[in-house]
VMD Tcl script that builds the backbone (N, CA, C; Angstrom):
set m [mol new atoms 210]
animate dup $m
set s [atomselect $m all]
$s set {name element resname resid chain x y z} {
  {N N UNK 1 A 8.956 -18.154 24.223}
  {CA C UNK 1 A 7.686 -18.213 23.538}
  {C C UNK 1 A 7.150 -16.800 23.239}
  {N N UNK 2 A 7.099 -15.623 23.861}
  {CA C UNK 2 A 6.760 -14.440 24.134}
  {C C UNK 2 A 7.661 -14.051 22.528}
  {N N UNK 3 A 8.702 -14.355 22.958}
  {CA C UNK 3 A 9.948 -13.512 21.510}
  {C C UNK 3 A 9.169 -14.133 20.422}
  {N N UNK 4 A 8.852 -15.541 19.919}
  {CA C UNK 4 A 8.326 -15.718 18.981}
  {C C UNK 4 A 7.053 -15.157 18.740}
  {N N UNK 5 A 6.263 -15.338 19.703}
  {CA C UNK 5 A 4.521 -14.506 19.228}
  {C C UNK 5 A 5.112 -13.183 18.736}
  {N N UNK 6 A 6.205 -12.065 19.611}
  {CA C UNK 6 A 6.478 -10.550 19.123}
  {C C UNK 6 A 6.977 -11.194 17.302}
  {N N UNK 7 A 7.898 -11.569 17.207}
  {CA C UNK 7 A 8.291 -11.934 15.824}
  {C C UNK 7 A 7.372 -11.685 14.928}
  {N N UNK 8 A 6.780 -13.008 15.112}
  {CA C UNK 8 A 5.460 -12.953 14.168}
  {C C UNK 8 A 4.075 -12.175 14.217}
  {N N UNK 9 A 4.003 -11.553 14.844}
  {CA C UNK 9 A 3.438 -10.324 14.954}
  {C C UNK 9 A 3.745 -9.173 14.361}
  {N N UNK 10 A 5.349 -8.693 14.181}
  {CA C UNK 10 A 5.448 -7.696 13.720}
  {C C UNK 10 A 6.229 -8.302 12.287}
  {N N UNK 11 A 6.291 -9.590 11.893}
  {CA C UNK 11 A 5.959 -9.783 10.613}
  {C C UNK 11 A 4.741 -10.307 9.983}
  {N N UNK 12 A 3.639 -10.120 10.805}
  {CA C UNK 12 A 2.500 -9.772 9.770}
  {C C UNK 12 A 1.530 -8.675 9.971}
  {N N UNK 13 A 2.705 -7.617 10.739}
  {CA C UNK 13 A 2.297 -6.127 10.650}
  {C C UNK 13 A 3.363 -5.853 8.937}
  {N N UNK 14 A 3.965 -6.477 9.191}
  {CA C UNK 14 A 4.494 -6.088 8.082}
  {C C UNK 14 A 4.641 -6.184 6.804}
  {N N UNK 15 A 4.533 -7.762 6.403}
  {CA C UNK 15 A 3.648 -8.439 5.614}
  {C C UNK 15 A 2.445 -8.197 5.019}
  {N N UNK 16 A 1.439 -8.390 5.971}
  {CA C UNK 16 A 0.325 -7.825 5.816}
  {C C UNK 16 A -0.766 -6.555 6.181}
  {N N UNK 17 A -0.927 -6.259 7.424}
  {CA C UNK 17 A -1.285 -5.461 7.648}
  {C C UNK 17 A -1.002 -3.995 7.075}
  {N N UNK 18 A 0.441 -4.017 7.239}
  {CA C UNK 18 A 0.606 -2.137 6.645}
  {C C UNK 18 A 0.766 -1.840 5.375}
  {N N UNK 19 A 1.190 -3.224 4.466}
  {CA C UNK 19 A 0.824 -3.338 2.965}
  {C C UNK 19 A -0.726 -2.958 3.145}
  {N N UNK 20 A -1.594 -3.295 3.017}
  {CA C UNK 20 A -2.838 -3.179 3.359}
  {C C UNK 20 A -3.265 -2.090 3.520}
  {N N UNK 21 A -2.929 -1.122 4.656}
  {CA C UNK 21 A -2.582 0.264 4.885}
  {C C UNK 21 A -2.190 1.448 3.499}
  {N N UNK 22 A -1.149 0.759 3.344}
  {CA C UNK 22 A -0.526 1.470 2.356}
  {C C UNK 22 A -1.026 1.265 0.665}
  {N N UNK 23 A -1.913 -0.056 0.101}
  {CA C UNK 23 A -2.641 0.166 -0.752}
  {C C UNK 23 A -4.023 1.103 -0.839}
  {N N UNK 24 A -4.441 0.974 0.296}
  {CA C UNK 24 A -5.719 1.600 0.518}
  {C C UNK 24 A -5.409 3.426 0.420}
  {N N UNK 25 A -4.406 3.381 1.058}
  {CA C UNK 25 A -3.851 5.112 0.931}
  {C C UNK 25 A -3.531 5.417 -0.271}
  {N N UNK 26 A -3.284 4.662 -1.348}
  {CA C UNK 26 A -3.127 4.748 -2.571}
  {C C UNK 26 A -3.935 5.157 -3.265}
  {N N UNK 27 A -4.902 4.059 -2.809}
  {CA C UNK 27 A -6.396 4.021 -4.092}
  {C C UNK 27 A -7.032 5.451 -3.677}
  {N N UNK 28 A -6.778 6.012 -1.993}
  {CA C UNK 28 A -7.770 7.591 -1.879}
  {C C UNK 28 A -7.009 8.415 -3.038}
  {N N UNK 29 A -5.959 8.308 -2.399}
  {CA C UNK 29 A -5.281 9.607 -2.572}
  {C C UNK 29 A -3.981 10.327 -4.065}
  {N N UNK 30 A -4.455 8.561 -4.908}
  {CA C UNK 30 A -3.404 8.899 -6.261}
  {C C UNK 30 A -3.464 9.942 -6.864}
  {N N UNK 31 A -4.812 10.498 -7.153}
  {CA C UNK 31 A -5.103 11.941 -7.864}
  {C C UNK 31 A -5.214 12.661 -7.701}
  {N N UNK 32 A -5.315 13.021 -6.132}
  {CA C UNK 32 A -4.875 14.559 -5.568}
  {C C UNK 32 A -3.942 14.651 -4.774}
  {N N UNK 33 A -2.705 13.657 -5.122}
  {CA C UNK 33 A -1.661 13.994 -4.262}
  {C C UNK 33 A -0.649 14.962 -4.512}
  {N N UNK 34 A 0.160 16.083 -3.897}
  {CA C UNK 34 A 0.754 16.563 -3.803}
  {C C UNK 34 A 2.073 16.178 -4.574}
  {N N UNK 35 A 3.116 17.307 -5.049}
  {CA C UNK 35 A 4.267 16.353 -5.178}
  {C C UNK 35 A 5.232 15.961 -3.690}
  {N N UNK 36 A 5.065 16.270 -3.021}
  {CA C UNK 36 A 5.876 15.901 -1.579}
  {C C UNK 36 A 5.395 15.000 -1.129}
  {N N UNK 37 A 3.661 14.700 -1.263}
  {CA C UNK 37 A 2.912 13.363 -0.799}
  {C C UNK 37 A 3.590 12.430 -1.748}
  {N N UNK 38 A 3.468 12.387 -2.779}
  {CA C UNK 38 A 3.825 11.918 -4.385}
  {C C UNK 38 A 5.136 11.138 -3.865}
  {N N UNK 39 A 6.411 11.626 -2.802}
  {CA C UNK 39 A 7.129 11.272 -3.238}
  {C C UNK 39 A 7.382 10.557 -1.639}
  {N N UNK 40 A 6.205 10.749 -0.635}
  {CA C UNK 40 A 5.607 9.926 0.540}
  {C C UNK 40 A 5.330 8.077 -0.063}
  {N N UNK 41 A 4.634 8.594 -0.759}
  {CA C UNK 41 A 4.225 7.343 -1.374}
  {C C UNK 41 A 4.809 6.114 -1.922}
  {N N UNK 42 A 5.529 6.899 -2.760}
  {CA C UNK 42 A 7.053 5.877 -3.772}
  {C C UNK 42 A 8.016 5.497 -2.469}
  {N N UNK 43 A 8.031 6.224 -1.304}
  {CA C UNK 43 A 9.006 5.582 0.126}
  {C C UNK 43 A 7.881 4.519 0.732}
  {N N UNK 44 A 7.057 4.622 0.689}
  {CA C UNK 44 A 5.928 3.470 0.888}
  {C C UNK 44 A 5.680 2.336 0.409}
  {N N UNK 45 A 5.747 2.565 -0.714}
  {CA C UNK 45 A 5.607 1.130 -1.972}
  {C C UNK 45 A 7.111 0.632 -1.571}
  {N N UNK 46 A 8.179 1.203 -1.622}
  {CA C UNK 46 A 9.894 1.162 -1.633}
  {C C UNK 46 A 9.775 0.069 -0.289}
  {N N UNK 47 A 9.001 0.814 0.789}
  {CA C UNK 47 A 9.482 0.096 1.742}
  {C C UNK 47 A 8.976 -0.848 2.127}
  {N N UNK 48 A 7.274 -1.327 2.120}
  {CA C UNK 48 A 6.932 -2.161 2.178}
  {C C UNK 48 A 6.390 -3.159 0.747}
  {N N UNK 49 A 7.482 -3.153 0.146}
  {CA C UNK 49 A 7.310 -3.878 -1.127}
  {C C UNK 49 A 7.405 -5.459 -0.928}
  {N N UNK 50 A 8.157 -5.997 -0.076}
  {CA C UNK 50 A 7.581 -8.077 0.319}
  {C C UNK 50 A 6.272 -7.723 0.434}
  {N N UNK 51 A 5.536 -7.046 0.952}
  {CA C UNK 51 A 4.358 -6.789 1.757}
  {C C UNK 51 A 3.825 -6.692 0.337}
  {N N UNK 52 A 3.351 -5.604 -0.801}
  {CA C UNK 52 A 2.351 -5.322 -1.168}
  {C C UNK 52 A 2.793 -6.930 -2.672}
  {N N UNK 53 A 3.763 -7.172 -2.785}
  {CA C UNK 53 A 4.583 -7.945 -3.849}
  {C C UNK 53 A 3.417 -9.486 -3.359}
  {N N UNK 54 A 3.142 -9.494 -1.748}
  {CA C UNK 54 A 2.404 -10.628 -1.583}
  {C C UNK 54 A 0.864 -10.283 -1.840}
  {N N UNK 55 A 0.130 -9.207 -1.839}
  {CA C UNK 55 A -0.914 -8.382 -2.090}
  {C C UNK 55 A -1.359 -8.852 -3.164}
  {N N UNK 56 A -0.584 -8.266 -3.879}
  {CA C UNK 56 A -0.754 -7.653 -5.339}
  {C C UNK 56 A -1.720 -8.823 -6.201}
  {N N UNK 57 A -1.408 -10.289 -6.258}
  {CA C UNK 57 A -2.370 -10.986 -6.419}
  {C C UNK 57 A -4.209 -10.699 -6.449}
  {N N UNK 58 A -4.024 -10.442 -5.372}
  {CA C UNK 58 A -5.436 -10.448 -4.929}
  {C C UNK 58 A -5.937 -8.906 -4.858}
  {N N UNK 59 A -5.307 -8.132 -5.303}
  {CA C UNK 59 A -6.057 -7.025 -5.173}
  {C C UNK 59 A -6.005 -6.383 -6.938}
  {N N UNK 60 A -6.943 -5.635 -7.843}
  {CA C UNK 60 A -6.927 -5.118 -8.991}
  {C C UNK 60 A -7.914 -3.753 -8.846}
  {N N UNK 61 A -7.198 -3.208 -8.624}
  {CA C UNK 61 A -7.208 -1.663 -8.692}
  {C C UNK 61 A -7.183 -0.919 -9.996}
  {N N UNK 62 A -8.115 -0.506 -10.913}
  {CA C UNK 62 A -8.108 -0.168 -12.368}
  {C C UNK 62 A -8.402 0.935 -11.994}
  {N N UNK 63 A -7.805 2.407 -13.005}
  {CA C UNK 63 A -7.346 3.527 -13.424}
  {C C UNK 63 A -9.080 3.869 -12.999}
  {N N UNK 64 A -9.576 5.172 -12.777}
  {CA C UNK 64 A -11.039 5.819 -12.228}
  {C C UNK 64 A -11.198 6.304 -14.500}
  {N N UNK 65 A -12.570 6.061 -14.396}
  {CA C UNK 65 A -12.948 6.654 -16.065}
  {C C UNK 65 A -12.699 8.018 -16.160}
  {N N UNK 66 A -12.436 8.292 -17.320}
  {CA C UNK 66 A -12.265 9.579 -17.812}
  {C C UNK 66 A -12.992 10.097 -18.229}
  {N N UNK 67 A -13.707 11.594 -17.531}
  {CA C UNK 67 A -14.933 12.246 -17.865}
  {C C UNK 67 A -14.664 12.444 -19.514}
  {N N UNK 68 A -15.208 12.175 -20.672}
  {CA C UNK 68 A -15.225 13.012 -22.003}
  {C C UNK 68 A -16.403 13.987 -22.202}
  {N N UNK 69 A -16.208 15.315 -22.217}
  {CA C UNK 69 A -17.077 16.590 -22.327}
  {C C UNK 69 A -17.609 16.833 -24.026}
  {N N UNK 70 A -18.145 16.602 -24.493}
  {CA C UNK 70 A -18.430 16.880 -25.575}
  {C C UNK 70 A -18.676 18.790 -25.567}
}
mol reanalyze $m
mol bondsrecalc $m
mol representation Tube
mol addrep $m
């Protein structure tokens, strides 16, 4: 019983929780990331992709406006 609660626990750390994690680190940090963060990130999405693939539904994250300076 113990093996199953660990199971499912660390598949909905994985599933959910660190998808979760890992969108939110997104939305700070898309526009001032580094290119070495830059390429932190794409191993992030890569790796927990079941995870954000179940997300993605429910979350809409649109591009920040673009200052125009006259």
């Amino acid at each position: 019983m113990v093996v199953a609660l660990l199971y499912l626990a660390l598949a909905g750390a994985y599933l959910l929780v660190m998808p979760a994690a890992v969108l939110l680190y997104l939305r700070l940090r898309w526009y001032t990331a580094t290119s070495i963060e830059r390429g932190f990130m794409y191993f992030l999405v890569f790796f927990f992709f079941p995870g954000l693939l179940l997300l993605s539904p429910f979350v809409n994250f649109r591009p920040r406006r673009r200052q125009v300076e006259a």
